[in-house]
Each structure stands twice: as C-alpha cells, then as structure tokens.
N, C-alpha and C positions, 0 to 999 in steps of 0.2 A: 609417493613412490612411483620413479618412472616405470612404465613396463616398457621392455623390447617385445620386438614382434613374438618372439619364441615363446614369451612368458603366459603363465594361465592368466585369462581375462572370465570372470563369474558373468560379464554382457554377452561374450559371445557364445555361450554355453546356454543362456537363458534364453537367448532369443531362438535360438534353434529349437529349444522344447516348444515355449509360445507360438512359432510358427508349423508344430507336427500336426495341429486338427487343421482340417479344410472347410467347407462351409456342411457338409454332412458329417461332420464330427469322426471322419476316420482318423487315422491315425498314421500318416505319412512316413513313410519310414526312411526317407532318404533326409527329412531332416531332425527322424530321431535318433537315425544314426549320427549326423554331423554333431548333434548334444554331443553323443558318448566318445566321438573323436577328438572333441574340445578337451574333454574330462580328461581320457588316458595320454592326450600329447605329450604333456610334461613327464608322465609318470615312463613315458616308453625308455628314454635318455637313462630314467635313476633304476627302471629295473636291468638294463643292459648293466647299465655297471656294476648290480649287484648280483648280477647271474657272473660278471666275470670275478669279482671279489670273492663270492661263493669259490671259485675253483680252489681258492688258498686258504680255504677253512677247512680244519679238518673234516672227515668222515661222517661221523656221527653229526657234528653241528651242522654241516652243510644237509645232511639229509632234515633234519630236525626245521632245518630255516625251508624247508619245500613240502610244508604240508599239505596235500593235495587235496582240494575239492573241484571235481570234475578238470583236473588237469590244472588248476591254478596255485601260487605259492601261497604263501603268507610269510610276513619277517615275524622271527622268534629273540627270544632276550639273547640267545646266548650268538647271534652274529648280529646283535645289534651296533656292537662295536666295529663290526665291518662295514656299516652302511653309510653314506656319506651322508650329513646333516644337511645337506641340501634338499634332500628332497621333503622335510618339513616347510621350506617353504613358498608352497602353494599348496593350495586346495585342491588342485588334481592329483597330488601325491598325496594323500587319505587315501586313496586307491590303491597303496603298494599290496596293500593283501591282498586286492583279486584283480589288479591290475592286469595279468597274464591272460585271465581268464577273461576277463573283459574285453582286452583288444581280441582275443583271438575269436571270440564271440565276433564283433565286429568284421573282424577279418571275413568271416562264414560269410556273412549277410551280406556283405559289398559283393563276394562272390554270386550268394543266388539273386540279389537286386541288379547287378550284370550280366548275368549268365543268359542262355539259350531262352529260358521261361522267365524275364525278366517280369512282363507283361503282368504274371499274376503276383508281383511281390511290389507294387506301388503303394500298396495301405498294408497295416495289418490285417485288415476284414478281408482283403480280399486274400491276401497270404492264407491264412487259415481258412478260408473256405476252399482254395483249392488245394492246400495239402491235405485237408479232412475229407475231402471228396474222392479223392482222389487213393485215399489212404497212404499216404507218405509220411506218416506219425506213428513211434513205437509208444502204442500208449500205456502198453504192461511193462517192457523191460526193452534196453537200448537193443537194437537187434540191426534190421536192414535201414535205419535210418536214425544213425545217431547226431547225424548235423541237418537234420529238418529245420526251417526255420520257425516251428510253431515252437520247439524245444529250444532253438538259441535266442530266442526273443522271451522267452519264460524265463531265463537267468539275468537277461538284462532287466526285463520287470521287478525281480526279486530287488536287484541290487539299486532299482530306480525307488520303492520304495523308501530303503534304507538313504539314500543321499534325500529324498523330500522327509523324511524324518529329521537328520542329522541339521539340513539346512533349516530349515522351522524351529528347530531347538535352539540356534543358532541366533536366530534373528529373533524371539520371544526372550530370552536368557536374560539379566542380569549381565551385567559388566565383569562382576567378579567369578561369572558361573565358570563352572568345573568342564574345559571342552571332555576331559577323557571322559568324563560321568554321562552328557551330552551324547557321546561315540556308540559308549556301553549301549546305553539304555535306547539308542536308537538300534543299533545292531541286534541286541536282543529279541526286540520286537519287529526282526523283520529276516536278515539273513542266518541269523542264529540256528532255528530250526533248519537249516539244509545243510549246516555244518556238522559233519562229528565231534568231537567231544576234546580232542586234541587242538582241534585249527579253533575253534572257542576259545580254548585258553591262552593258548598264542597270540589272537586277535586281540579279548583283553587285555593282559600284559601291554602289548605293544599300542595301546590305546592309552597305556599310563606317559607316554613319553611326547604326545599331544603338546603344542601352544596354546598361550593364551589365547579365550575368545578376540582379545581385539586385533591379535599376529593373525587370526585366522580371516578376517573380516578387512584386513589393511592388504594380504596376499591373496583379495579377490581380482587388485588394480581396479576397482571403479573408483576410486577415493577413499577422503574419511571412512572413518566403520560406519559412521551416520548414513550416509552415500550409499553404501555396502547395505546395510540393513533396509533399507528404503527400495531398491532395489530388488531384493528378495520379497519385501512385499508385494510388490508389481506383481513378480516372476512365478513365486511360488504356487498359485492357485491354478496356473497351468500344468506346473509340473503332476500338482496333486488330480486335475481333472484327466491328463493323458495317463496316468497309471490308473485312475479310476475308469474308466473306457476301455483299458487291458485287459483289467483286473474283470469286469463284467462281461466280456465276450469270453476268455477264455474259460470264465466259469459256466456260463451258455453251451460250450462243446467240451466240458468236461477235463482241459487240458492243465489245471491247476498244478497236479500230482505228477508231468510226464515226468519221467526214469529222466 
C-alpha cells in the first residue's frame, strides 16, 4: 500500500514516543507531543467533515452523536450513516471518539510549551514540579486553572494507556482475532472509568463496526502486517515505559484523580 504524505504512518508516530525519555529518563514533551500529532492528523480532515455532516442530522441525533467527556465527541449508531467510511482507514481514525478532545489537549500544551513560561514545560518532571509549586493545579474541582498542563497531560496519559493496550492486543492477537473485542477490552481497562455511562455505550457500539486485524495492521503503511507487527514490537515497550514514568510521578504528587 502506497502511502502519500498526508496518510498515517505507525513509524512516524513510534518513533516520536521512543525518542520522549532523554538520558535521565524525563519525559519530553515536545516529542510526546509530536506522537499525538501523528495520531490525530488524519482524524482532524474526518472530524471536520463530520462536525459539518452533523449540521444535517436532525436534533436529537446530532446531539446524541456529541457525547461530551471533558468537551470531546464520540460517533453514535444512529449518525453512523452520516460518517464517511474513510475514516476507517487508518489507525489515527480509532480516534474519532476523543479525537476532539485530543487535539484540543494538544492544542493547550503547544500553547504553554511556547508561551511566556516556556522554560518550565520542556519535560514533564519539570512541568509538574512547577505547576505544583507553584500551585497552578485545581486539585479538588476545575476552578482557576482548568487548562493547567498537569490536567491536559493526565487526559493524554489516560488515552496513551488505552492506544498501548489496544496496539499490544494487536500485535499478540491471532489473525482471525476480533479487533472490536481487542477495542473493548482495551477501552474498558483503561478510558472507561472516566467516561459516563452513555459515551461507554456509544463507544462500544461504535467499536462493533471495527476492520479486520490485518485492514488494521496493512493501514499502519510500514508494510506487510508481518512488518507492521514487527514493528510494534520494537516500539511498544517504550510507549509502555513513557506511560509508566507518567504514571509514577504523577502518583508521587498525587495528581492521578485531577477534576
């Protein structure tokens, strides 16, 4: 499969995680960010046009297709008919359900990794030490700082888990395995718990209408699936080491539960 430049590549997404630790094992954010910019590219094109398709769904379904967690969509059964099948193919369009929420995450952190105080947003260790010093984190409920980076970087963690789940099931599977069961069972054990109880069921539904593992593994563009899987082994034990480094700091200061 040729890819054009525009298309998702799983190499240039991977190597961006493999290059986030530095030789003190922080955790870089200018090229954990580039990961998640690789992720959402493709998916920005297929949510614009399903924010504009949305306009000509009726009322109730277009509200029903925008079940909000922390301000992101998710697609629902009943405007699935409005979505164009394109965006099943590539792997950064698994992202439609928190797509929104994703880039816009990103968006934040481009902001404070340029901004005025740039200086303390080059690792995460150092981010959170001077937002926590600082006190710049709503740690009971969102109040004077709901786009802190210690909070926009805990939703990208949440949802880095879920993609090192998803891809590990992926590449461990069987030929014939089930991606939607693969989806499930990774979501549940991971983004699940921060969803309400509507964008769950949303989510699985719309987990049922999934590719096959090998459509999903051939729409990474490294090659064969053999290629593709070969690959995620390289890759994956970084991904799973920089969310483990995350995942222990901010249980260190507490910040697992921010609002």
């Amino acid at each position: 499969m040729a890819a054009s430049e525009s298309d998702f590549n799983l190499k240039v997404v991977l190597v961006s995680f493999k290059q986030c630790l530095n030789e003190a094992e922080e955790v870089q954010l200018d090229h954990y960010l580039a990961g998640w910019r690789g992720l959402v590219r493709c998916v920005g094109e297929t949510s614009a046009r399903r924010q504009a398709l949305l306009a000509t769904v009726p009322g109730r379904s277009r509200q029903a297709a925008l079940c909000p967690e922390d301000g992101g969509g998710v697609p629902c059964p009943e405007v699935s008919a409005y979505t164009p099948h394109r965006f099943l193919n590539s792997l950064g369009a698994i992202f439609s359900f928190i797509s929104k929420d994703v880039a816009t995450k990103v968006q934040i952190m481009e902001g404070l990794c340029g901004g005025p105080g740039r200086e303390h947003y080059s690792t995460l260790q150092s981010m959170v030490a001077y937002e926590v010093g600082h006190k710049l984190v709503d740690l009971e409920r969102r109040a004077r700082y709901p786009d802190s980076g210690c909070r926009t970087v805990l939703r990208l963690h949440r949802a880095l888990r879920w993609l090192q789940l998803f891809l590990e099931g992926l590449r461990t599977s069987p030929e014939d395995a089930s991606t939607a069961t693969l989806c499930t069972e990774s979501y549940n054990a991971s983004l699940a718990a921060f969803h309400p109880w509507i964008v769950r069921r949303a989510v699985t539904v719309a987990f049922c209408t999934l590719p096959a593992r090998r459509a999903f593994l051939e729409a990474m563009n490294v090659g064969p699936p053999e290629q593709a899987v070969e690959m995620l082994s390289e890759a994956l034990p970084f991904i799973e080491r920089v969310y483990s480094i995350s995942q222990k700091l901010y249980a260190e200061h507490a910040l697992l539960g921010l609002p």
